[in-house]
C-alpha atoms as a printed R data frame, in Angstrom:
    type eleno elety resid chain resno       x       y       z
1   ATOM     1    CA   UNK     A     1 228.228 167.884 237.297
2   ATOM     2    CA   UNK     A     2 232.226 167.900 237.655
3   ATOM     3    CA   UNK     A     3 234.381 168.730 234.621
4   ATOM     4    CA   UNK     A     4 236.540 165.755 232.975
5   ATOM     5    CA   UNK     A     5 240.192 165.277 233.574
6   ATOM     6    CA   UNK     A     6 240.317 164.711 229.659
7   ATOM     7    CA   UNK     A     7 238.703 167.826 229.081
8   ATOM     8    CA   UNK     A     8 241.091 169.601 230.967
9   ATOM     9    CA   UNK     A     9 244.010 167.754 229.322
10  ATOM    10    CA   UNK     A    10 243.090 167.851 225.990
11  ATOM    11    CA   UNK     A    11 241.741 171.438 226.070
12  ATOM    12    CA   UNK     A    12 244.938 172.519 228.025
13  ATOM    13    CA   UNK     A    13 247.356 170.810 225.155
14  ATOM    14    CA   UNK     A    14 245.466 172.387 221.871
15  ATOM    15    CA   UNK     A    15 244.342 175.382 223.076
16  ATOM    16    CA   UNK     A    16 246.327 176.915 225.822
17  ATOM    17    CA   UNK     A    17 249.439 178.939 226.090
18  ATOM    18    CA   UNK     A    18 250.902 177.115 228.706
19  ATOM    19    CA   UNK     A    19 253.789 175.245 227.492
20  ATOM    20    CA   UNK     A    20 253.175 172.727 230.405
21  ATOM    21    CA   UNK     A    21 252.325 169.449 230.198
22  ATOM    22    CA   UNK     A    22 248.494 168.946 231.279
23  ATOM    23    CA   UNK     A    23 247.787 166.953 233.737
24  ATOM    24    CA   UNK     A    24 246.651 163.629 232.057
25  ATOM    25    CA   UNK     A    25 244.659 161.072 233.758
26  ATOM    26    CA   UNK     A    26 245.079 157.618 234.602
27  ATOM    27    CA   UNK     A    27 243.268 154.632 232.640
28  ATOM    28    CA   UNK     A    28 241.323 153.666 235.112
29  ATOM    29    CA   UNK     A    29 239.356 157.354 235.451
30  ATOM    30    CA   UNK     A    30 239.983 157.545 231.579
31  ATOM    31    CA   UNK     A    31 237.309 154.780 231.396
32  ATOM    32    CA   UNK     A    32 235.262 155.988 234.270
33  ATOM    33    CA   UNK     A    33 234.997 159.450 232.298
34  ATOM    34    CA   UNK     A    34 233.990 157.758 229.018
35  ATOM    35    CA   UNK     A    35 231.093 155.973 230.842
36  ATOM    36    CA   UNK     A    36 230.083 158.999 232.175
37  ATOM    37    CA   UNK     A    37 229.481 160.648 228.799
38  ATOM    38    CA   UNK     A    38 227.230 157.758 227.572
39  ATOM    39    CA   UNK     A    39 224.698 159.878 229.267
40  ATOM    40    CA   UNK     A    40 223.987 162.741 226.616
41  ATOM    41    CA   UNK     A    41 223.126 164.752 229.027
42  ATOM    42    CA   UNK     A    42 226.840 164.686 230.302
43  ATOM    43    CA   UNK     A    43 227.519 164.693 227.717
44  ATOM    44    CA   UNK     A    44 225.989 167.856 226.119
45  ATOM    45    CA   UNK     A    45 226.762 169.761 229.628
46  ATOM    46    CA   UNK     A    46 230.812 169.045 229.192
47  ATOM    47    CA   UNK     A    47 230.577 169.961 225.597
48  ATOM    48    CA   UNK     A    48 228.754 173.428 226.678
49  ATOM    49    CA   UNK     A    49 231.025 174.377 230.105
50  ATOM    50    CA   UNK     A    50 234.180 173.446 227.388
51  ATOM    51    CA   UNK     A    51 232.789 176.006 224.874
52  ATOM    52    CA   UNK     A    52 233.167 179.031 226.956
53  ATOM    53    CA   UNK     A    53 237.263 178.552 228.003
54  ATOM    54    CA   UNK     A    54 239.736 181.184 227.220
55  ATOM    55    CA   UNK     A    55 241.321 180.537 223.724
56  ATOM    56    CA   UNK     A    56 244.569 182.019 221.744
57  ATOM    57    CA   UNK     A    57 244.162 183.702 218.797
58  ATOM    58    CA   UNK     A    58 246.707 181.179 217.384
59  ATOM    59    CA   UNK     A    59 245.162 178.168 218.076
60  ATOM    60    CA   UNK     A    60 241.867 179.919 216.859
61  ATOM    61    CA   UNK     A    61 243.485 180.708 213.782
62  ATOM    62    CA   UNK     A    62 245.222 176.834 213.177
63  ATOM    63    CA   UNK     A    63 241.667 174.940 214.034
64  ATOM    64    CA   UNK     A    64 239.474 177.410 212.101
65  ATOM    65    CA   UNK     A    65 241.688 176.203 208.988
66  ATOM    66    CA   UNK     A    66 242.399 172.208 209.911
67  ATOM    67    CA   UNK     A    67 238.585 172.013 210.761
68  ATOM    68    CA   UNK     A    68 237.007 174.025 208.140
69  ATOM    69    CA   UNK     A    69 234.837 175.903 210.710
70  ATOM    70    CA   UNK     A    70 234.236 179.848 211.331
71  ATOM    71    CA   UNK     A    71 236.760 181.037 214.334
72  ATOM    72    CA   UNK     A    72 233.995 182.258 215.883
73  ATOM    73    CA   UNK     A    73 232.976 178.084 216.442
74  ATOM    74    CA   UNK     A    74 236.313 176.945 217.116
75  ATOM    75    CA   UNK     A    75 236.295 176.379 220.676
76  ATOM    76    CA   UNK     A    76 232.717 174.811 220.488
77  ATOM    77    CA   UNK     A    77 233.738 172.553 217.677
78  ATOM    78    CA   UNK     A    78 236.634 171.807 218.811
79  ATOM    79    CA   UNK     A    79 234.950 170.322 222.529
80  ATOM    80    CA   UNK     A    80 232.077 168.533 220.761
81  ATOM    81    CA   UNK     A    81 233.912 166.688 218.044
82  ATOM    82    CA   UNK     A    82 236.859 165.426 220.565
83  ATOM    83    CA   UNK     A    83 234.437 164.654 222.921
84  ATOM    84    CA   UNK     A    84 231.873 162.904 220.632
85  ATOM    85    CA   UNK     A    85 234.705 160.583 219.271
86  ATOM    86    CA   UNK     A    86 235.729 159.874 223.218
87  ATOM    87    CA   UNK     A    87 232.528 158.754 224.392
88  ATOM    88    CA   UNK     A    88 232.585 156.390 221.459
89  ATOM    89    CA   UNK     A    89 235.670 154.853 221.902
90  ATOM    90    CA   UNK     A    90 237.175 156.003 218.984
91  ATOM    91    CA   UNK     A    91 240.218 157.814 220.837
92  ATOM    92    CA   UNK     A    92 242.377 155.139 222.533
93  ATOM    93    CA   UNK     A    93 244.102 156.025 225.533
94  ATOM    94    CA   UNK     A    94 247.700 156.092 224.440
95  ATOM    95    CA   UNK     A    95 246.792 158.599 221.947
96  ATOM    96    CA   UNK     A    96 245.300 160.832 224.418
97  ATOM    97    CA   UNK     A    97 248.018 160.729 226.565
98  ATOM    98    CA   UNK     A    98 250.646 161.367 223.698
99  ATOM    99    CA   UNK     A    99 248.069 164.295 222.946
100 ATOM   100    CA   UNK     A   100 247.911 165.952 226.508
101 ATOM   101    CA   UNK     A   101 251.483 165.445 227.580
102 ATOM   102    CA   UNK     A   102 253.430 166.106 224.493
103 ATOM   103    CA   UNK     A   103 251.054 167.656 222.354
104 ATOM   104    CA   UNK     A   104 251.696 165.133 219.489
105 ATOM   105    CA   UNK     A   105 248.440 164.582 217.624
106 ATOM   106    CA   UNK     A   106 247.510 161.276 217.111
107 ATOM   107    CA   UNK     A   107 245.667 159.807 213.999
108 ATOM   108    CA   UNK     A   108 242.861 159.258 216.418
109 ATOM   109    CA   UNK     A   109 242.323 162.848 217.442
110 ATOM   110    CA   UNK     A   110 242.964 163.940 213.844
111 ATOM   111    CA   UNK     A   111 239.604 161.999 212.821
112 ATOM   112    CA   UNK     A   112 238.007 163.255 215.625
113 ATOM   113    CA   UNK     A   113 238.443 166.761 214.665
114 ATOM   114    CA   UNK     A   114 237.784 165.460 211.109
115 ATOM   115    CA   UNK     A   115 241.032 166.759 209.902
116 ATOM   116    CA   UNK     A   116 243.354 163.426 208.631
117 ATOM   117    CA   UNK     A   117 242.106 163.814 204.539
118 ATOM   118    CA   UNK     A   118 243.790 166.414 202.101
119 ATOM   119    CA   UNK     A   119 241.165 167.136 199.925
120 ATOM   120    CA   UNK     A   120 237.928 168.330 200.694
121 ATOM   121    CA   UNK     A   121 234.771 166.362 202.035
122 ATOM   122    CA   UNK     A   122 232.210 165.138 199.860
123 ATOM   123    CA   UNK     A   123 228.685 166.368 200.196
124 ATOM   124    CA   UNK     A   124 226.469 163.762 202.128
125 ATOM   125    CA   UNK     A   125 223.598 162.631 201.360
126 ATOM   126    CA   UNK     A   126 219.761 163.532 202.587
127 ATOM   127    CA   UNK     A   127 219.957 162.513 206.309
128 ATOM   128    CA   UNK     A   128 216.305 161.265 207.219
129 ATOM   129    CA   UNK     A   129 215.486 160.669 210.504
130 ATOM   130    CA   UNK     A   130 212.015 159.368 211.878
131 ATOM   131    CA   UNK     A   131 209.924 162.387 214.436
132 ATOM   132    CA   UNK     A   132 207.110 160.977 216.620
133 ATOM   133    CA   UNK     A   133 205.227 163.156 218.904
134 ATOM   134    CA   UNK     A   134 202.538 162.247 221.385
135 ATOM   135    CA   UNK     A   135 200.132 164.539 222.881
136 ATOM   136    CA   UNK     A   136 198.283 164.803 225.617
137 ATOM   137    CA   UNK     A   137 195.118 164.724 223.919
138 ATOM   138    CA   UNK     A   138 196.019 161.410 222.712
139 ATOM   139    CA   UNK     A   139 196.913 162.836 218.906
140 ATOM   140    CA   UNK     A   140 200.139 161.631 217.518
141 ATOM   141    CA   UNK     A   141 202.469 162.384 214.809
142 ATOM   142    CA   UNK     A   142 204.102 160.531 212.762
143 ATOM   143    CA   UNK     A   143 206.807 162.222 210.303
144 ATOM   144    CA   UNK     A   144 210.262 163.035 209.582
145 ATOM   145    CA   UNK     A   145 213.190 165.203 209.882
146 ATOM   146    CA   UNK     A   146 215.626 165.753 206.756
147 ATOM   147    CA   UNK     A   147 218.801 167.304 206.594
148 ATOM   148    CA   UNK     A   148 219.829 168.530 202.884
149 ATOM   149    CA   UNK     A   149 222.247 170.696 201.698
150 ATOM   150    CA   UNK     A   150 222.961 172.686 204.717
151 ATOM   151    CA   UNK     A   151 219.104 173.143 204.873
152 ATOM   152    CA   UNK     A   152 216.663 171.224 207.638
153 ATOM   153    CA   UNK     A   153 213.097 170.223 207.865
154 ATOM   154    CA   UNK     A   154 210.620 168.480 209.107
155 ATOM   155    CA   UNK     A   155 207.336 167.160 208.398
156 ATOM   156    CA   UNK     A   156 204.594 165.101 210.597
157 ATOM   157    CA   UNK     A   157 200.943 163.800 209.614
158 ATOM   158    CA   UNK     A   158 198.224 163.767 212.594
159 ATOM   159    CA   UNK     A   159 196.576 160.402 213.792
160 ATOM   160    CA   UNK     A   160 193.851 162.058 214.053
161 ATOM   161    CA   UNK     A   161 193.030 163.434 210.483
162 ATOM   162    CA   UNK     A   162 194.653 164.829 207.502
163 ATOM   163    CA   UNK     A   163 196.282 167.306 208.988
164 ATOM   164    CA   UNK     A   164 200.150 167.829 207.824
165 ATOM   165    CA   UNK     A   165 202.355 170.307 210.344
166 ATOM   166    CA   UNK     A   166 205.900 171.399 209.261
167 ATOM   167    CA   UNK     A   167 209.053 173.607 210.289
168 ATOM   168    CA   UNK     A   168 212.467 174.324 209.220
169 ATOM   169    CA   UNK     A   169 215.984 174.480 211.229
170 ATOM   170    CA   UNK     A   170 219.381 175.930 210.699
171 ATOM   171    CA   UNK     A   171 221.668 173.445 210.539
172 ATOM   172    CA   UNK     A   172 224.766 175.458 211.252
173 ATOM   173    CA   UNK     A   173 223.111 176.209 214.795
174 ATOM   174    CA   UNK     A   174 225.089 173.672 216.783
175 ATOM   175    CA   UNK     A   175 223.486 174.545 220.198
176 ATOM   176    CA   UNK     A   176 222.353 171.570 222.487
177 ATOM   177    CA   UNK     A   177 218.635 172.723 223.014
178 ATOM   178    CA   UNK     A   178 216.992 174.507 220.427
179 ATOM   179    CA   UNK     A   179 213.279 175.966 219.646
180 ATOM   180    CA   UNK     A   180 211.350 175.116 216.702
181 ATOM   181    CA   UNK     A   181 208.420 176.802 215.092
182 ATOM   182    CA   UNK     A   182 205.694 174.716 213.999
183 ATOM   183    CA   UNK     A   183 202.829 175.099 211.625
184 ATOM   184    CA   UNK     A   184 199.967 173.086 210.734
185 ATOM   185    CA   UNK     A   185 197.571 172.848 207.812
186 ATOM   186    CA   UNK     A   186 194.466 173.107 209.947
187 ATOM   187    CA   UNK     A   187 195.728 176.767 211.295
188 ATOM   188    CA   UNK     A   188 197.348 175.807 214.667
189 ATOM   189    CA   UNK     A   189 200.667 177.263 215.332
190 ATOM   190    CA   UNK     A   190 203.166 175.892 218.261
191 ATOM   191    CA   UNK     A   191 206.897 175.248 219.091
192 ATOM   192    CA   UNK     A   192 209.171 172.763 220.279
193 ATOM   193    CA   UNK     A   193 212.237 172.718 222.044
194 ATOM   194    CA   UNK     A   194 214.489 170.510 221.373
195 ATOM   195    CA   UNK     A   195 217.617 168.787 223.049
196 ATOM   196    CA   UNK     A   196 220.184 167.385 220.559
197 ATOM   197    CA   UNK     A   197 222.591 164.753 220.383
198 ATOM   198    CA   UNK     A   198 226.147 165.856 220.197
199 ATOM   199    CA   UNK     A   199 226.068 163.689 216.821
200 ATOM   200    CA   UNK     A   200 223.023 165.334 216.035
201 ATOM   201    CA   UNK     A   201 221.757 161.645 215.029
202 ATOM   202    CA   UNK     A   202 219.101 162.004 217.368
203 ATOM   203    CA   UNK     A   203 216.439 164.363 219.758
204 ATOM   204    CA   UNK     A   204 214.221 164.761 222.278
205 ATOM   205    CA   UNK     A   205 212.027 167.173 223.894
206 ATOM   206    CA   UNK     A   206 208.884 168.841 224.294
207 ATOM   207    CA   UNK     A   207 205.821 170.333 221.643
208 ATOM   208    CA   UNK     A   208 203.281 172.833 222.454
209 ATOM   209    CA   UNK     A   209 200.358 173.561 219.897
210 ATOM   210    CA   UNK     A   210 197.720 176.881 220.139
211 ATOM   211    CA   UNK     A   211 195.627 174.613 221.151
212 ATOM   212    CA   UNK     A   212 196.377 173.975 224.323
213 ATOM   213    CA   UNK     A   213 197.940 170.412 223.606
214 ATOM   214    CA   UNK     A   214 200.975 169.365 225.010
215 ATOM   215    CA   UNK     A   215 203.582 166.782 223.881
216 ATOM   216    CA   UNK     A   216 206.933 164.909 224.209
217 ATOM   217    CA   UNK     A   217 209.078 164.234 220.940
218 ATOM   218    CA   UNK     A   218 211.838 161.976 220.062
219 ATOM   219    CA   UNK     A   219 213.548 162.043 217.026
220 ATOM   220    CA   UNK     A   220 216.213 159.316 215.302
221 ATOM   221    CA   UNK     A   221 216.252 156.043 218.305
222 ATOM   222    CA   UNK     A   222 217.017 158.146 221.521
223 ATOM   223    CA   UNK     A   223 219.073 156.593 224.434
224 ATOM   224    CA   UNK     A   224 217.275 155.957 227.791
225 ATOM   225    CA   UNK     A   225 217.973 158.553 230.019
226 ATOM   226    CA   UNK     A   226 219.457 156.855 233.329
């Protein structure tokens, strides 16, 4: 995949020592760029290859304070949440191009990075989201994944019979692709790895039981992949 001109431009501006403008790209591949990260799988890629660039203690120290994050997650938090918000429209071109070329940070980006209130957040609610998995076999499950209190679970029911299975995740881990332990009430053990939203709103990916059974998951209403 090739790397975004806004990536480079917004990266460049916030995070870099340079004290040169970056280059900034033109509406017309502004747009283009945007489509491209409808894709989640773009999008997820750009959010990882952003993650690993070179970063000034400075700038680690400012955005570990204006977004209320470890400094070890800066640089990752910093690429998913501007990148999120662009590939929902929510930063308008103008204020990217203030951003990149003069550094001036727009209301736009400052929601983006979550960083416009005074005071802080409020704690959110339980965030349910429905889990289906089929398998091979033809068994499905049916369930749901909760996120509460910094904790995360999830729970499924077989088609099959009354047979619950069940795991936990971390939800500071803020890795695209992840692997789940499973457990089930009937003794079977497995695992799934999962692929994440950069919203983390919604999942997909693959199950695996002692059995032998295979499956493909989707949690929250997944995009089709093109």
């Amino acid at each position: 995949m090739r790397k975004l001109m806004i990536l480079a431009a917004i990266t460049m501006a916030a995070l870099s020592v340079s004290a040169n403008a970056a280059p900034v790209a033109s509406k017309g591949g502004y747009e283009y760029d945007k489509n491209r990260l409808s894709d989640p799988a773009a999008l997820n890629w750009n959010i990882e290859q952003c993650s690993h660039g070179a970063i000034t203690p400075e700038a680690t120290e400012q955005f570990a304070k204006l977004m209320n994050v470890p400094a070890a997650n800066v640089r990752r938090e910093f690429c998913r949440r501007i990148l999120t918000a662009y590939a929902k429209g929510a930063i308008p071109y103008d204020d990217y191009v203030q951003f990149a070329a003069s550094r001036v940070m727009a209301p736009s980006i400052a929601r983006a990075l979550r960083i416009a209130g005074s005071g802080p957040r409020k704690p959110q609610g339980d965030i349910v989201l429905p889990l289906l998995a089929k398998m091979d076999s033809g068994e499905t499950f049916k369930g749901s994944t909760i996120a509460s209190r910094g904790n995360g679970r999830f729970s499924v029911k077989s088609s099959r019979r009354s047979v619950k299975c069940s795991g936990t995740y971390d939800l500071k881990d803020r890795r695209p692709t992840v692997t789940l332990l499973v457990k089930c009430s009937d003794g079977r053990t497995g695992q799934a790895v999962v692929t994440r939203a950069p919203d983390l709103m919604s999942a997909w990916g693959k199950v695996k039981l002692s059995d032998g059974s295979n499956g493909q998951l989707t949690v929250g209403t997944v995009r089709k992949q093109q």
